[in-house]
Each structure stands twice: as C-alpha cells, then as structure tokens.
C-alpha positions in Angstrom: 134.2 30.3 254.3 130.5 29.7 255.4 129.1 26.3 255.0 127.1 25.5 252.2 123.7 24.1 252.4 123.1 20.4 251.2 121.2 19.3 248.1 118.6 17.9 250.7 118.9 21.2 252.3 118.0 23.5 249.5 115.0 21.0 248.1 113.5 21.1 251.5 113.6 24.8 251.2 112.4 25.0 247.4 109.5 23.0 248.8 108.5 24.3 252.1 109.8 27.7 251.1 112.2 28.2 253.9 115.0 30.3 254.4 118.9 29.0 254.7 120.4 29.2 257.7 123.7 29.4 257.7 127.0 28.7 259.8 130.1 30.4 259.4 132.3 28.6 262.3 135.0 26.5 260.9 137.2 24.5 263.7 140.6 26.2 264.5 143.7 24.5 263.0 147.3 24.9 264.5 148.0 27.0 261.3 145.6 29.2 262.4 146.7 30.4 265.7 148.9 33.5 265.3 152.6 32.5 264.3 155.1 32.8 266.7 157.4 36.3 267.3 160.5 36.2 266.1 163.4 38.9 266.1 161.9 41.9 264.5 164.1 44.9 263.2 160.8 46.4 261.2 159.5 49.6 263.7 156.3 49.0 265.2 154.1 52.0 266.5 152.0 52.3 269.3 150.1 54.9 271.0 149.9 54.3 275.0 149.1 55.9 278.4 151.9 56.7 280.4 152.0 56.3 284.1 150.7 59.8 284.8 147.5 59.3 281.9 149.1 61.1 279.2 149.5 59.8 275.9 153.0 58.8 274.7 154.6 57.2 270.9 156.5 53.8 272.1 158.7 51.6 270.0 157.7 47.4 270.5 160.5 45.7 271.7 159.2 42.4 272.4 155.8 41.2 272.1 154.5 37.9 272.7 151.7 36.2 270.0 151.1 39.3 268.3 150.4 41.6 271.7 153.0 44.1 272.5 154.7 43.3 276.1 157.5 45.3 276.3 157.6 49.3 274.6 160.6 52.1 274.6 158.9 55.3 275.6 160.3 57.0 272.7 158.0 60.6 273.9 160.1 60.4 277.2 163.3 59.2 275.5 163.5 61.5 272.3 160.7 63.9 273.4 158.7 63.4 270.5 154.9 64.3 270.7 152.3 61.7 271.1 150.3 62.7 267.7 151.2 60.4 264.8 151.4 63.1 262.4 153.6 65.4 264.6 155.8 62.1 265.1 156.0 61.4 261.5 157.4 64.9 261.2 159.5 64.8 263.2 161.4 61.8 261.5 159.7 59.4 264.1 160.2 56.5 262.3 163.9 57.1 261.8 164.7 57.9 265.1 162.3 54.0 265.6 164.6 52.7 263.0 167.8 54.1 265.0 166.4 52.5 268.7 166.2 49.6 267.2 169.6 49.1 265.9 170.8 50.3 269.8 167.9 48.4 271.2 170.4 46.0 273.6 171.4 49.3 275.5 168.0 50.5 276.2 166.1 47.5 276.7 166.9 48.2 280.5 167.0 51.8 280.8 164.3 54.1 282.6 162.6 54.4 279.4 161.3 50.8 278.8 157.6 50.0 279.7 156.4 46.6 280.4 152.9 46.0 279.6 151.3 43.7 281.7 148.4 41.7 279.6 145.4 42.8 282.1 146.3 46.5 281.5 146.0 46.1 277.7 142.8 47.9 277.7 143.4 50.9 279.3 146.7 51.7 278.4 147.2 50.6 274.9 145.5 53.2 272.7 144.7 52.9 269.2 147.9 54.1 267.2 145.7 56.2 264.8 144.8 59.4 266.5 141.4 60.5 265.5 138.7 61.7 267.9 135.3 62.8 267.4 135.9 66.6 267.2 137.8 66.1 264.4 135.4 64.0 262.7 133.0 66.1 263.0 135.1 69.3 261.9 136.9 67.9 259.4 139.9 67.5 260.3 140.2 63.7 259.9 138.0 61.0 258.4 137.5 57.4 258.4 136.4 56.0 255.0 135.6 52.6 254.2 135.7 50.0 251.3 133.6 47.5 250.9 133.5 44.1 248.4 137.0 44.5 247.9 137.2 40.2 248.3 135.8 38.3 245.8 134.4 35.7 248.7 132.8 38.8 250.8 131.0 39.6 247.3 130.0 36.1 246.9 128.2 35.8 250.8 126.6 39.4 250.2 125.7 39.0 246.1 126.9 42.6 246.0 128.8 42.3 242.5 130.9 45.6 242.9 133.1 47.4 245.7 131.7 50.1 247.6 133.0 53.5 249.5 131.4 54.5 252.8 131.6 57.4 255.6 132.5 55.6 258.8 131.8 58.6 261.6 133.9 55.8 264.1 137.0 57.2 266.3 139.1 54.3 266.4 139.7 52.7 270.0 142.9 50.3 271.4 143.3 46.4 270.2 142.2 45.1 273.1 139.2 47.7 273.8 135.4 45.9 274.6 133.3 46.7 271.8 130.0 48.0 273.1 127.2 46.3 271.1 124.3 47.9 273.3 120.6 46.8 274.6 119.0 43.9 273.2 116.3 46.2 272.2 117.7 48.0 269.5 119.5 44.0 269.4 123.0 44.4 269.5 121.4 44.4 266.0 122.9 41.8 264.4 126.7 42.5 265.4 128.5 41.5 262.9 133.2 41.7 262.6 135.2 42.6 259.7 138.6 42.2 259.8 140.6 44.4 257.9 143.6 45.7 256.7 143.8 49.7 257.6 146.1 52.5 255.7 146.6 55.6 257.6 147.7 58.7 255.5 150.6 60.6 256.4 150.3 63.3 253.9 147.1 65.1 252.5 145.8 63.0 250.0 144.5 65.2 246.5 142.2 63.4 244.9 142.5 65.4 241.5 145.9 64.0 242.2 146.5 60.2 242.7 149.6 59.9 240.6 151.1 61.6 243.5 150.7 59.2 246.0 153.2 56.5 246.8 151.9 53.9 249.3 155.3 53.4 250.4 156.1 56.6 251.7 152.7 58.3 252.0 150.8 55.6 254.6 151.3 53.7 257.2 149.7 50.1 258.0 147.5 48.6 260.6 145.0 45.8 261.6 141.4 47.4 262.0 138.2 45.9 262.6 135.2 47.8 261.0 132.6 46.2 263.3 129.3 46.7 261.8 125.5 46.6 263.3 124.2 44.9 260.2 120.4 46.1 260.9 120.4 49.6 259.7 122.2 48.2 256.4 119.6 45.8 255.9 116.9 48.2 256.4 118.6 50.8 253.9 121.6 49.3 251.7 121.9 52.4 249.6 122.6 54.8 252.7 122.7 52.4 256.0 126.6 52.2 256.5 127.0 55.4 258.7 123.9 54.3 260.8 125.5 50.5 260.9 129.6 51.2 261.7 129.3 54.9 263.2 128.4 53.8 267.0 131.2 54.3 269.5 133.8 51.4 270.2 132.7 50.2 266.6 136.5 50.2 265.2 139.6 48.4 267.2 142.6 49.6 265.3 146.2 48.5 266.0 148.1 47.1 268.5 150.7 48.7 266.5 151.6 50.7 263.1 154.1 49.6 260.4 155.5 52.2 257.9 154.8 51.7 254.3 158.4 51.2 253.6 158.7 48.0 255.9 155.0 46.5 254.9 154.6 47.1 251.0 158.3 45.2 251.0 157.2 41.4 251.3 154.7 39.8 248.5 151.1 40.1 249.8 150.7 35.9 249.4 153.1 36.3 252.7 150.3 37.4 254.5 147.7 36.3 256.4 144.8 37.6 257.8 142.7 35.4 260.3 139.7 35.7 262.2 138.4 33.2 265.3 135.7 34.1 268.1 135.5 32.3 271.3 131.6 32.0 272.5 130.8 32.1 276.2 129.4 28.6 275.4 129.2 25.9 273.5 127.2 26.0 269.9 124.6 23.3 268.9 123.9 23.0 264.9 120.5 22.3 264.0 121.4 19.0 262.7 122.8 18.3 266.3 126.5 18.9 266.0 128.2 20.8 268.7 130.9 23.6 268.1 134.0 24.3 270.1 133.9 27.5 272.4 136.4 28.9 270.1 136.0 28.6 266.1 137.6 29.8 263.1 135.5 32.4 261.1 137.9 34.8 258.7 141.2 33.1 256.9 142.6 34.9 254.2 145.4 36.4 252.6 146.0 40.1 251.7 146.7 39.1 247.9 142.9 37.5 248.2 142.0 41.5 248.1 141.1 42.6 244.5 141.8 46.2 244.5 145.2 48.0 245.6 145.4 51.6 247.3 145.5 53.5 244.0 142.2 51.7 242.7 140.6 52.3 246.0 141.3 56.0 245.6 140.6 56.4 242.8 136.9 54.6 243.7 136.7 57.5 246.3 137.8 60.0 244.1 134.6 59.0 241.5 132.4 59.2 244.9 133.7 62.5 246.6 130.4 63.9 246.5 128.9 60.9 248.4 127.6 61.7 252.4 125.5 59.8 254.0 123.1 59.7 257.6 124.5 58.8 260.9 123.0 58.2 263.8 122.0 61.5 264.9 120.4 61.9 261.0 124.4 64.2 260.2 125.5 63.9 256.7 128.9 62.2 256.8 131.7 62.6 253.8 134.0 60.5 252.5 135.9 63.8 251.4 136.2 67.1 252.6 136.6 70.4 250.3 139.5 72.6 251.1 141.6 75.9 249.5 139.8 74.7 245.9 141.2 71.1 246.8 138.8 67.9 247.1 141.0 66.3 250.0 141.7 63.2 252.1 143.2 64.6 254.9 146.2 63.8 256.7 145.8 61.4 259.4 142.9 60.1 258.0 142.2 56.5 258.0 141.0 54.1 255.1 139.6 50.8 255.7 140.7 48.9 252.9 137.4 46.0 253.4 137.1 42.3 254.5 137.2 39.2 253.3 134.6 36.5 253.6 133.5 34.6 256.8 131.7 36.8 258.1 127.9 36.3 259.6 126.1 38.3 257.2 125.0 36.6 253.4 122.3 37.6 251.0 119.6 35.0 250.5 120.1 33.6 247.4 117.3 33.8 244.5 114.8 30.7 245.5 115.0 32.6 249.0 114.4 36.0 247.3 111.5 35.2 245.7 109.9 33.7 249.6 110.7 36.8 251.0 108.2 38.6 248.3 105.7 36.5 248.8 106.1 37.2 253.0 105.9 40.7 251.8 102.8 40.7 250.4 101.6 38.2 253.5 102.5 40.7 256.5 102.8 44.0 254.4 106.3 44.7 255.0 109.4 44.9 252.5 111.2 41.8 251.8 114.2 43.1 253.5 112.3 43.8 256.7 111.5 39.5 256.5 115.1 38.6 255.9 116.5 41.2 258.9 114.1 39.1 261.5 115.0 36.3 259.7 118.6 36.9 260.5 117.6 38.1 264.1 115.5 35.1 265.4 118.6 32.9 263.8 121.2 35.0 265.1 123.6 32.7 267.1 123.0 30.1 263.6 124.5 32.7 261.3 127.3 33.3 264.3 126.5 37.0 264.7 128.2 38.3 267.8 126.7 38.0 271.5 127.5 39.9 274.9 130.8 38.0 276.4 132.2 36.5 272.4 135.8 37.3 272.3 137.2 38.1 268.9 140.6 37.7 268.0 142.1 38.6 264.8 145.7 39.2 263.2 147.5 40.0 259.9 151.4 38.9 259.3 153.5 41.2 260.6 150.6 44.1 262.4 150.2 42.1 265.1 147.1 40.8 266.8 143.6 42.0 268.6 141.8 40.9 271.4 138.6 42.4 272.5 135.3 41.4 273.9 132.0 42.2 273.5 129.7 44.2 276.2 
C-alpha cells in the first residue's frame, strides 16, 4: 500500500545518507466507499444505552452505510441481560434469528430505537463487554496478533507473527480516540484495522481441537490503535506500553455470530481503511492530497493464519506478560483450576494488514542510523523514532481532528475522530 521510493530517490539517499520518507495515502475510488445495505436476515449485535443510561442488547434492523440506524431493544422486548455472555446463554442469537423472521411486526412497536447519527457516540457501546476491572482481575483479556499479512510484514521487516497483551477496554464505533499532549506526541499514532473474534466459551489452550470457530466466537471490526513510540523504543516488550492507553480500541458497531460469518469465502470480504485530515496534504515533491485518502484495502483471505493457528501461536506463548503503562505485567493467558485459559468473553485481535504509517527502514537506511548512533550517542532506534516524529504528517501518522473510517463486509463500519 505505501508508495515506493524512486530509483532517483533511493540513489540520493545512498549518497547523501538520508532516510525515506514515506506516504501511505492512496486517493479513494468509488469501490472503496463502503457498499451499499441491502436486506439482511444475518443477526447483528449491538450493545447501546437506553433512554434511562442503562445498557441494553439490540437487534439492527436497518442501518444505513454500514452505521446502525434503526435497533429492536431485544433487553426490553425479550428481557435478556445486557452482558454478551449472559445473552449468548440465554439463546440470544436465536431469539435475534426469530425477530428477524417477524421483524415487519415489530419494526413499529414500542421496542424499536432510532439512532440518530449525532448520538452515535454516546449511546452506541462497544458490543464486547470488557472493562478494566476485569482486565485487571482476570476475568477477560484482550490479546493481539501481529504480522498476520504478508504486506504488514513487508512495511515492518518483521518476518514472523507475533502475540501481544493489549490491557485496552474496548470503546463504541464511533467513540473519539484520545491520542493525548503533544508532549509525550500523540506519539506517533498510528490505526490498524482489524478483524476481531470474541470467545463465547472458555478457550483451553491444552485443548484447541476443541474449539470450533463457528460455534465458539463471534465476529467484529476492531481497531487496535497503537502509539508507535514505546514499540520503537522497546520492540521485544513495547506493545502493552503502545496499545494499552484508554480509547485505544473501537470495536463494533455490531457482532455477527460465527455461524453467519465463517459461511461466505473470505475473498468476499473486504476490509478498508481511509482518514479524512482536517486539511489538505502537500508531498515533498509538491503534490497535494485530498482531505480524505485511502490508506488500508484488503481482503480477509490476504490474512495468513486462521483462528486455530493463532491459538495455537498463543498457546506456544502462554507464559508471555509484558509492561504497561503503570510498569503491570500484562498476560496473554491466565491460569485457572490446573487449566491455562482464554477466558470467555475475551477478545482476540486477529492483526492488520498493510497501509498503515509505520515501516522499518530498509538496510542502506539501517546502516545511517548506526552511524547517527555513534554521532549523537543514542541507539539507532532512538534516530529512526525522531525521524518518524519530525516527518510525522509525511508517513500519515494520525493528528488531533483526522477522522478514520474503516469497514469489513458484512460487520459494518466505524467512524471516530481523533482528540
């Protein structure tokens, strides 16, 4: 996805020993734009505030370019509680499957919720219910993959996929992402878009034959927005520090069951990322972006390993914790009645595809940055992270008012803005 340099480029930088700067934006075709909704009889989840600030399940009835519009309040209709798990067992998304199939009666009964687009925000909730207690307890996890497309691996010259705590309560679709003070930078804010799997059941890692991702998870759109400066600074333990901070993981609008999702070949789905810029972008070479540019397109069969083979990546890397912010050791499992667990309700982040701002200098580049190192007596990857920050709009990291947008076939799509 990101541009490569010229041959007049990289001689200029072989002989002045410069570093690339490069652009991931990519203009917006009409393919690219989320498809339009059409008559769906697959359930889609969400999590919402009612009228009263409670947390309710709904059913989407109608939703208009990927954003849910119109909801059956299936806590007030079927009195189901507003926990995902407690809803699955319940038979939740049979009771979904039923409403749907009798959705012409209801669709103007007392239990039908218009969401107007403003409100998004606040009343749309993330349909995966984790909060930081339970993080911290236990109770739920978020784990995350990482080089899971070959054309992230490529931008990042990481040759192999990774497994990462993620100490990140997930927040709505349409939630502002807090990137904080320019101090601490917003730190190189970088967006992955993602395809998430929450469990349903525990998951036993000693176990994985088990598991069926048809009946055992249920699918979503994430975004595992990442502050790539702590990374840079550490790349063997960074990715707590980096993806941890609060706001740092949209997730929905809505959730599909396995049963509906696995069903269609992955080459029928898309996944696409575009961020509109408060202004205008002006290349080095003088070209001027659009506002609003293309940055992630891919497909879901572009991703290299399936659910068992991620598992089973976490299950050789259950020992692994690493720092967060406040210097905690974060797990990717947790150890329970004899049992090395993922437990229910827990989230997996399944990793991103290329496009986005972050890339690995390549070996000419590698090879400056030692010699800086031995200049200014700092580590080369100290060089590179200021490199990255003084070019920062260049490599189209994200900025205070960028609006990110991102969908995959069939989960709907997000909306949020950055503080």
């Amino acid at each position: 996805m990101n541009t490569p340099p010229t041959r007049l480029q990289r001689l200029r930088r072989r002989l002045t020993g410069g570093l690339a700067v490069v652009d991931p934006r990519q203009p917006i075709g009409p393919d690219d734009l989320f498809p339009g909704d059409e008559a769906v009889e697959v359930p889609r989840i969400v999590r919402f505030l009612a009228t009263d600030g409670s947390p309710h399940i709904g059913l989407v009835l109608r939703s208009n370019e990927g954003i849910p519009r119109t909801l059956l309040d299936l806590t007030a209709r079927r009195g189901v509680a507003p926990g995902l798990l407690d809803f699955v067992a319940a038979g939740g998304f049979d009771l979904a499957e039923q409403e749907l199939l009798a959705e012409d009666a209801a669709i103007d009964g007392p239990d039908r919720v218009v969401l107007e687009r403003a409100e998004l925000s606040n009343r749309l909730l993330s349909p995966v219910d984790i909060d930081d207690v339970q993080l911290r307890g236990g109770a739920r996890l978020v784990v995350g993959f990482g080089l899971t497309y070959r054309s992230h691996r490529e931008e990042t010259a990481i040759p192999r996929a990774i497994v990462f705590p993620k100490p990140a309560a997930p927040t709505g679709a349409y939630a502002p992402v807090t990137g904080g003070a320019s101090g601490s930078g917003l730190e190189l804010l970088d967006y992955e878009l993602e395809l998430g799997c929450v469990a349903l059941v525990d998951i036993d890692l000693d176990r994985l034959d088990r598991i069926d991702p048809v009946a055992h998870f249920g699918y979503l759109v994430v975004n595992d927005v990442s502050a790539r400066g702590p990374i840079l600074r550490d790349r063997r333990t960074g990715y707590a520090r980096a993806k941890g901070r609060p706001t740092y993981l949209p997730a929905g609008p809505w959730l599909v069951p396995g049963k509906h999702f696995t069903r269609d070949a992955p080459s029928l789905r898309r996944m696409v990322l575009t961020v509109e810029e408060t202004e205008p972008f002006t290349r080095e070479s003088g070209d001027v972006h659009d506002c609003h540019t293309l940055r992630q397109n891919a497909r879901l069969e572009d991703l290299t390993l399936g659910l068992h083979e991620l598992l089973a990546l976490l299950a050789r890397n259950r020992l692994l914790t690493m720092p967060g912010m406040d210097g905690r050791r974060w797990p990717i499992s947790v150890h329970r009645d004899g049992r090395w667990l993922i437990p229910a309700g827990s989230l997996l982040l399944t990793g991103t595809p290329g496009g986005t701002a972050v890339r690995s200098p390549d070996a000419t580049e590698r090879l400056t940055l030692v010699r800086r190192s031995f200049r200014h007596l700092r580590w080369p990857s100290e060089s590179y992270r200021r490199h990255l920050q003084y070019h920062h709009r260049h490599f189209g990291f994200l900025s205070p008012g960028d609006r990110v947008s991102g969908w995959i076939t069939g989960l709907g799509r997000q909306d949020w803005t950055v503080q």
